[in-house]
C-alpha positions as CSV (number, residue, x, y, z in Angstrom):
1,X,114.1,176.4,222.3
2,X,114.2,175.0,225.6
3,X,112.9,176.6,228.4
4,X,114.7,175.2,231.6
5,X,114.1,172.8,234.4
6,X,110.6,173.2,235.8
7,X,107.5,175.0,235.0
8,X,107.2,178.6,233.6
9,X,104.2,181.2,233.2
10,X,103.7,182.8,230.1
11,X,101.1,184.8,228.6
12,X,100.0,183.6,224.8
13,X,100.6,186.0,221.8
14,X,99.2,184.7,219.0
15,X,97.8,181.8,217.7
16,X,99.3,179.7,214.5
17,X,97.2,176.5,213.6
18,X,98.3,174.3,216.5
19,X,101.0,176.0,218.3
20,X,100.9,179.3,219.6
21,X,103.5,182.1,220.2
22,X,104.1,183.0,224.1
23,X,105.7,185.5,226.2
24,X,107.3,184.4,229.5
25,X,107.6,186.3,232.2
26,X,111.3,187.0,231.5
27,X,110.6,188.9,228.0
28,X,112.0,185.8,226.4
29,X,109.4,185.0,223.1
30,X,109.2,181.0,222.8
31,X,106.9,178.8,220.5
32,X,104.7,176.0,222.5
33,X,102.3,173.5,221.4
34,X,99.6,171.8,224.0
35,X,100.9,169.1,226.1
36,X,98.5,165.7,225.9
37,X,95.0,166.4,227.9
38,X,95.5,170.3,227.8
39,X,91.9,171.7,226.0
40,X,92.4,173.9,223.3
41,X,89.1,175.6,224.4
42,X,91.2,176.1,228.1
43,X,94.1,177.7,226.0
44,X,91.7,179.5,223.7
45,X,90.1,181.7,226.3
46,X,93.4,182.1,228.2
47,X,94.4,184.1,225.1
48,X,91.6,186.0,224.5
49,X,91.7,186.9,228.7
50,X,95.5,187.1,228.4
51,X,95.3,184.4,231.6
52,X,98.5,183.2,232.4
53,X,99.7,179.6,231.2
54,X,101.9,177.4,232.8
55,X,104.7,175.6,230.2
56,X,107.1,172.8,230.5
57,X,109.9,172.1,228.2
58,X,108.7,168.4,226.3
59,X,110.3,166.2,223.7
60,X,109.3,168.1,220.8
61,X,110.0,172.0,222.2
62,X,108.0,174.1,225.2
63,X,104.7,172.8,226.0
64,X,101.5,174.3,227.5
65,X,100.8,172.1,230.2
66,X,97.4,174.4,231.8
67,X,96.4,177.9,233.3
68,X,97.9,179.6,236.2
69,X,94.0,179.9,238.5
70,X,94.2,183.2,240.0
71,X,91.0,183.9,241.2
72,X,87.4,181.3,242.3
73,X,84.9,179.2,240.5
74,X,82.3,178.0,241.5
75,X,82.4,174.3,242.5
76,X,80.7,170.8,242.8
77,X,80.0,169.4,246.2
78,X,81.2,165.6,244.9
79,X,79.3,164.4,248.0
80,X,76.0,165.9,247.5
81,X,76.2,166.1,243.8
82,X,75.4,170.0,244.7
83,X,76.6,172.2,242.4
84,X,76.9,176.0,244.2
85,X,77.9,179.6,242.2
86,X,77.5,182.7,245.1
87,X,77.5,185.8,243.9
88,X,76.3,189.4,244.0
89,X,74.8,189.0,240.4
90,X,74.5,185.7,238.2
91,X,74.0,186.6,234.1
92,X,74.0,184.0,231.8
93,X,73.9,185.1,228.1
94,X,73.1,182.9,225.0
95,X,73.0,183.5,221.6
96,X,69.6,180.9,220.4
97,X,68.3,179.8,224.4
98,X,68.8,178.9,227.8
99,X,67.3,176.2,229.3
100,X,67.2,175.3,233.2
101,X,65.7,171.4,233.9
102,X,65.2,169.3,237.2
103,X,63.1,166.5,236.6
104,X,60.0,167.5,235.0
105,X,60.0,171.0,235.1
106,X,61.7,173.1,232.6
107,X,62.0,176.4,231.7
108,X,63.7,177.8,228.6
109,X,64.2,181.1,227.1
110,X,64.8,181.4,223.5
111,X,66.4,184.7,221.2
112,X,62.8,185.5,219.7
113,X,61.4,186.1,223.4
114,X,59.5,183.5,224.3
115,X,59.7,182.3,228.0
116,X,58.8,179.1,228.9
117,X,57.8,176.9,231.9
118,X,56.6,173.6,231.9
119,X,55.9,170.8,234.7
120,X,53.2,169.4,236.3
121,X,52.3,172.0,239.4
122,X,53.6,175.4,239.8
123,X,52.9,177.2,243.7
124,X,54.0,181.6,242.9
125,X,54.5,182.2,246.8
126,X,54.0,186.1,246.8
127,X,54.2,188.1,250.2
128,X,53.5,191.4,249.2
129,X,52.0,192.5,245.5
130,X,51.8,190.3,242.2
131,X,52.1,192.4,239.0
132,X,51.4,190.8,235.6
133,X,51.8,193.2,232.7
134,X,50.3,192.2,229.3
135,X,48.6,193.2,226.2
136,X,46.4,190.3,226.2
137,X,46.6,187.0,228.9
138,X,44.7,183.9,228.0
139,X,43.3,180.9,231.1
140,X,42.1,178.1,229.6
């Protein structure tokens, strides 16, 4: 099938091995593999979000060639090497841990719930009231 001159949007279907069925805006039903340098992982979560994909027509039939981005992410200052996420609320979820690392400090969380930090000095800068809750708390 060819699509036409230019680029279209499309919404993927359904996924078969390494193409995948897509819906373009027009109704018309079209199958599309990845064009070179196009993640499957990208194209992946565009189906799952229903995200709209951008296709060209290529030698071999309709390609995916990326994703339509319709709303912000958070970026990297390339100057400052500053990477910056604002937001009202930040969750990060994991299945086995999450680990944060500058230099020599670290602190990780892992599924059985233990909570880790590590590094050579740590300053708790409290202004008001410091509550520890615990069974038991060991000092050396």
């Amino acid at each position: 099938m060819s699509l036409g001159p230019g680029c279209h949007a499309a919404t993927i279907e359904l996924k078969n091995g390494a193409s995948y069925r897509v819906k373009l805006l027009d109704g018309r039903q079209a199958k599309a593999t990845l064009a070179r340098g196009v993640s499957a992982k990208l194209v992946d979560e565009c189906l799952r979000t229903r995200r709209t994909v951008m296709l060209a027509d290529g030698d071999r039939g309709p390609l995916v060639i990326g994703a339509l981005q319709t709303a912000p992410v958070p970026e990297m200052h390339g100057e400052s090497g500053v990477f910056e996420v604002n937001a009202q609320e930040i969750r990060l979820r994991a299945d086995a841990a999450i680990t944060l690392q500058a230099g020599a400090s670290r602190m990780a969380l892992d599924k059985s719930g233990v909570a880790r930090i590590e590094g050579e000095r740590m300053v708790i800068d409290v202004g008001a009231l410091l509550r520890i809750l615990a069974a038991k708390v060991e000092l050396p």
